[in-house]
C-alpha positions in Angstrom: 70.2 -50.4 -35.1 71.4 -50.7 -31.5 68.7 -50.3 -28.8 70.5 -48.5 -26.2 69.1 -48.5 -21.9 68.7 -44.9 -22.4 66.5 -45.3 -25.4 64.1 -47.8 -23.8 63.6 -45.3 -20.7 63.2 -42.1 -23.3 60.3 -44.3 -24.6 58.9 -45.6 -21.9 58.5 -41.9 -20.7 57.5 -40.2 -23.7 54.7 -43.6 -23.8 53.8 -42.5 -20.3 53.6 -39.5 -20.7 51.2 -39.5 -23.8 49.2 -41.9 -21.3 48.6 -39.4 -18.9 47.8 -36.9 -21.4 45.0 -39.2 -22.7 43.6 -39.8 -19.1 43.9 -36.0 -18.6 41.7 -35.3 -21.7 38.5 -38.4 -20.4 38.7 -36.7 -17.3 38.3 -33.4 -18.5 35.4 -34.8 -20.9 33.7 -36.2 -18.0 34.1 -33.3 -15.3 32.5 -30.9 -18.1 30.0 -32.8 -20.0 31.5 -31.5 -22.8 33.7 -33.1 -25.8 36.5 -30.4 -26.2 37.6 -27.7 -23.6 39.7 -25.5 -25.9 39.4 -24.8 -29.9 42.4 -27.0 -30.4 40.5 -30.0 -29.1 38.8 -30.5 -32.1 38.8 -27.4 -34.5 36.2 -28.6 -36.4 33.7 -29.3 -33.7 34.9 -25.5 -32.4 33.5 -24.0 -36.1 30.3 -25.7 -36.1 29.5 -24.7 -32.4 30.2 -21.3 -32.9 27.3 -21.4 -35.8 25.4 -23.8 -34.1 25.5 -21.5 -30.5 24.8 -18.2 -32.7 21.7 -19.6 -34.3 20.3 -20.6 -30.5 21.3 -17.0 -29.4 19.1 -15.0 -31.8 16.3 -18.0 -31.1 16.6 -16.8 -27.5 16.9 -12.7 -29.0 13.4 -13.2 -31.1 11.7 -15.3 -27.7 12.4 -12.1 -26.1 11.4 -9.8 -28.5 7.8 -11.7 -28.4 7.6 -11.2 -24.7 7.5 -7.5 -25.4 5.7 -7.7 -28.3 2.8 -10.0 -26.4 3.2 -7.2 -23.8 2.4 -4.3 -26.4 -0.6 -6.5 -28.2 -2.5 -7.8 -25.1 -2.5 -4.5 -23.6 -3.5 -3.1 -26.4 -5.9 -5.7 -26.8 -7.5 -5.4 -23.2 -7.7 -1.7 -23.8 -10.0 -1.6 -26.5 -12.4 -4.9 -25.1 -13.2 -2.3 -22.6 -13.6 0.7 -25.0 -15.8 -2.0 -26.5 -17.9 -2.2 -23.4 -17.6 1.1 -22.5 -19.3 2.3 -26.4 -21.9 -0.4 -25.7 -23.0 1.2 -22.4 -23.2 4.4 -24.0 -25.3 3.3 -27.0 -27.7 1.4 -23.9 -27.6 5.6 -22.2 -28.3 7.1 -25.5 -31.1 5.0 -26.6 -32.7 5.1 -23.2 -32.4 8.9 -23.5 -34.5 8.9 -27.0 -37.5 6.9 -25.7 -39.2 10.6 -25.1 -40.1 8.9 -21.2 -37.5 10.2 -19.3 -37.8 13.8 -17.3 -35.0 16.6 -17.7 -34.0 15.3 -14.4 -33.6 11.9 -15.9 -31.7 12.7 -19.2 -29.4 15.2 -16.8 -28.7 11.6 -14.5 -27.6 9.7 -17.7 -25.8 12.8 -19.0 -23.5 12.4 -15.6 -22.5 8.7 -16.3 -21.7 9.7 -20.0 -19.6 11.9 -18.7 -17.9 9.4 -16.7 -17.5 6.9 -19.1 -16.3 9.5 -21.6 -13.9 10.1 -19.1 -13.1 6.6 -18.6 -12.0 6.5 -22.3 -10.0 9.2 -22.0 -8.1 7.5 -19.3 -8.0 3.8 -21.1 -6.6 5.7 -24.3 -3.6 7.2 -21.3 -2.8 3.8 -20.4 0.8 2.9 -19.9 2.8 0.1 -20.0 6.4 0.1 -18.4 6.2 3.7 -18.6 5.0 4.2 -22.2 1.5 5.2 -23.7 0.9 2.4 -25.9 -1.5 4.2 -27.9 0.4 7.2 -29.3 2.3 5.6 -31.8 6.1 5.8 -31.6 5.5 8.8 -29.4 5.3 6.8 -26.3 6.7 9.5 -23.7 3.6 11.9 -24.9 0.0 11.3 -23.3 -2.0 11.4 -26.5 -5.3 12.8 -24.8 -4.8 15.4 -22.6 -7.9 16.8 -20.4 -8.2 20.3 -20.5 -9.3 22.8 -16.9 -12.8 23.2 -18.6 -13.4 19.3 -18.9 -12.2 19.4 -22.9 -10.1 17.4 -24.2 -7.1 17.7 -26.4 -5.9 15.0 -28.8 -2.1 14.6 -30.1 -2.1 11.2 -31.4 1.0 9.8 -33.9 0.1 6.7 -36.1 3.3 5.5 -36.8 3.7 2.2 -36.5 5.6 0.1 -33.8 7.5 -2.9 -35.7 9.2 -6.2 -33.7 11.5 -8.2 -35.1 10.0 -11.5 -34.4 11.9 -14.1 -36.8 14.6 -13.2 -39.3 13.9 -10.8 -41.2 9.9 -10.9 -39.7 8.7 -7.8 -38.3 5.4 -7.3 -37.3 3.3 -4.3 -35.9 2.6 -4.2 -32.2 0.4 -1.2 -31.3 -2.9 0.3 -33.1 -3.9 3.2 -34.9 -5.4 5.1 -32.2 -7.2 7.5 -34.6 -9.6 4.4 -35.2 -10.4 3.9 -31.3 -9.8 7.5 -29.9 -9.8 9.8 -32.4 -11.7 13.0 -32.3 -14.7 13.1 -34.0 -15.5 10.0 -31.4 -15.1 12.4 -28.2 -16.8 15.0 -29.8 -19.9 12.5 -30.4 -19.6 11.7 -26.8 -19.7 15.8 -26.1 -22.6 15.8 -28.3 -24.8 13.4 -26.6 -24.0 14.9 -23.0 -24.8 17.8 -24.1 -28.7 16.7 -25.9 -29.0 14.8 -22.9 -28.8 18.0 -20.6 -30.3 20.6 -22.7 -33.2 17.5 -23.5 -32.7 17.8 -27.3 -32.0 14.8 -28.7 -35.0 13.9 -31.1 -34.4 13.3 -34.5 -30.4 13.7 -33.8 -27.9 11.1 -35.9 -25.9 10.5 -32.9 -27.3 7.1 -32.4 -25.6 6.4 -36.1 -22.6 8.6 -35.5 -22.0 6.1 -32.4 -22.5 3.3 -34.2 -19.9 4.6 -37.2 -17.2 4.6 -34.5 -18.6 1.4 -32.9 -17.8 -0.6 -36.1 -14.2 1.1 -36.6 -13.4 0.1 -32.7 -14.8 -3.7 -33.6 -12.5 -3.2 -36.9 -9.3 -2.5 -34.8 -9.7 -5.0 -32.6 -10.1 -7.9 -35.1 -6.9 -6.3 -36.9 -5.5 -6.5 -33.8 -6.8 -10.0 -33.1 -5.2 -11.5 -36.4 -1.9 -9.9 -35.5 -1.9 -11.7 -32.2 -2.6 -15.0 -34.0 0.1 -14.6 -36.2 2.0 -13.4 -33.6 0.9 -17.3 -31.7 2.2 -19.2 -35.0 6.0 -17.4 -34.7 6.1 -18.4 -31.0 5.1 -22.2 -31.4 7.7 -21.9 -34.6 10.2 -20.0 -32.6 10.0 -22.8 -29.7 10.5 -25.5 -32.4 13.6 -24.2 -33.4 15.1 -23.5 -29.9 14.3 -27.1 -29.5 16.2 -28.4 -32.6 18.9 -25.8 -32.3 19.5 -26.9 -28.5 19.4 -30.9 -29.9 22.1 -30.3 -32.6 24.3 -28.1 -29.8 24.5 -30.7 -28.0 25.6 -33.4 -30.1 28.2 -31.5 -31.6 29.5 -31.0 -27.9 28.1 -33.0 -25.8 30.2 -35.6 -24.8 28.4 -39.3 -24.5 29.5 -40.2 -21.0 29.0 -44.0 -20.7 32.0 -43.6 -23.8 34.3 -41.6 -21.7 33.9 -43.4 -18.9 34.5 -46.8 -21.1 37.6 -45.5 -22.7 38.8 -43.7 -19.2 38.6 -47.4 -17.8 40.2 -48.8 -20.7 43.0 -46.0 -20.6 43.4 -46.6 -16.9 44.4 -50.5 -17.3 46.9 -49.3 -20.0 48.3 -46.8 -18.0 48.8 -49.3 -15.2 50.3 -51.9 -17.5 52.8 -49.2 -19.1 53.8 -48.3 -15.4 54.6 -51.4 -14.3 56.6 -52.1 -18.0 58.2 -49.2 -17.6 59.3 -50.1 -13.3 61.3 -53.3 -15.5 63.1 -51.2 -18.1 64.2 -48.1 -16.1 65.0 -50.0 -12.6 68.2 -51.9 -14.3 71.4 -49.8 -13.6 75.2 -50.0 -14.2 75.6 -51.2 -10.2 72.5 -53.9 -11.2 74.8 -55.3 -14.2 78.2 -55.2 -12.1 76.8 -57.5 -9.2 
């Protein structure tokens, strides 16, 4: 086959071309860290980063589903440690009430702070967090103990449960059963020792018991909720480990390693130098160059 002049340039050319194409590409891999900038890269490292990048997304999804479900728990939690103390108090006011040593005057004094404190539940079972009543159930836009004009109060509690999805296909409950902390027959206890302790009439009553039913059901609720909050500890360190792997494996499918590129940019750098100055020898000669 003859090798024409115009066949050496067309080479040389094309050659050069595909040089600077390869220089284009390490450059591109070093600017962005990254081993392909378009699907047609590499379609193969494309797939397996879209999987890859999902999997990290709904790691991130259930890391912010725990923040609101740690929100929900340790609210929750908070609120019944101080129902706790507040019960505790009351069972100290009720017991100092029965010793038969205190004068009306006396048993009307602690009557007042029973009040209060029943009060005080009242407004613990009211709390709110971002704007919802965490202890109404999935009626969160409803105050679930409402205080009436003549100091009663009225009780609209829902027990349905509030469920986070905190792993695939992992949902667990976030709020209590407020019938086991605040529920009726607990207020009206409280009504029942204010009022012994102001009309003095609180020998041989079962309200010390009574208060110590609803003691044990608070205690009850809070362990439930304690285990859930353990469990909900485990998911999270879990949760982390697989953001970490998730992240790891990202990255070497994309990553580029950049002492590499750099090593193959130099490399491609020389060649392109080389194939310039090869190229300057076959297209300088023209028809003029042979005719001198």
């Amino acid at each position: 086959m003859r090798v024409t002049q115009s066949m050496l340039a067309s080479n040389s050319l094309r050659n050069l071309s595909n040089s600077y194409s390869n220089m284009g590409k390490y450059q591109d891999q070093l600017a962005t860290g990254k081993k392909i900038n378009r699907p047609s890269d590499d379609p193969v490292v494309a797939i397996k980063g879209m999987f890859y990048r999902t999997n990290l997304t709904e790691v991130e999804q259930y890391k912010r589903n725990l923040n609101e479900a740690y929100q929900w728990m340790e609210s929750s939690e908070q609120g019944i440690e101080h129902v706790t103390k507040v019960t505790q108090r009351i069972r100290e006011l009720l017991v100092q009430g029965q010793n038969g040593t205190n004068t009306p005057e006396g048993l009307k004094a602690i009557a007042v702070e029973i009040g209060q404190l029943k009060e005080d539940i009242a407004g613990v079972a009211n709390t709110q967090v971002a704007g919802r009543y965490i202890f109404n159930g999935t009626m969160t836009d409803v105050k679930p103990v409402a205080v009436n004009a003549d100091g009663s109060f009225t009780h609209e509690m829902n027990t349905e449960p509030i469920n986070v999805e905190v792993s695939k296909g992992v949902q667990l409950k976030v709020n209590v059963n407020p019938t086991k902390v605040f529920d009726t027959d607990f207020f009206n206890t409280l009504q029942a020792i204010e009022d012994g302790l102001n009309s003095g009439s609180l020998e041989g009553s079962d309200l010390l018991s009574k208060l110590d039913g609803h003691f044990e059901k608070i205690s009850a609720e809070r362990s439930e909720i304690g285990a859930r909050y353990n469990r909900l500890e485990m998911i999270d360190a879990r949760l982390q480990d697989q953001e970490i792997i998730a992240s790891r494996i990202l990255s070497e499918n994309e990553d580029a390693h950049i002492e590499r590129v750099i090593s193959d940019l130099t490399i491609q750098e020389s060649i392109h130098r080389a194939s310039l100055a090869v190229g300057s020898k076959v297209i300088q000669p023209t028809l003029i160059d042979f005719l001198r």
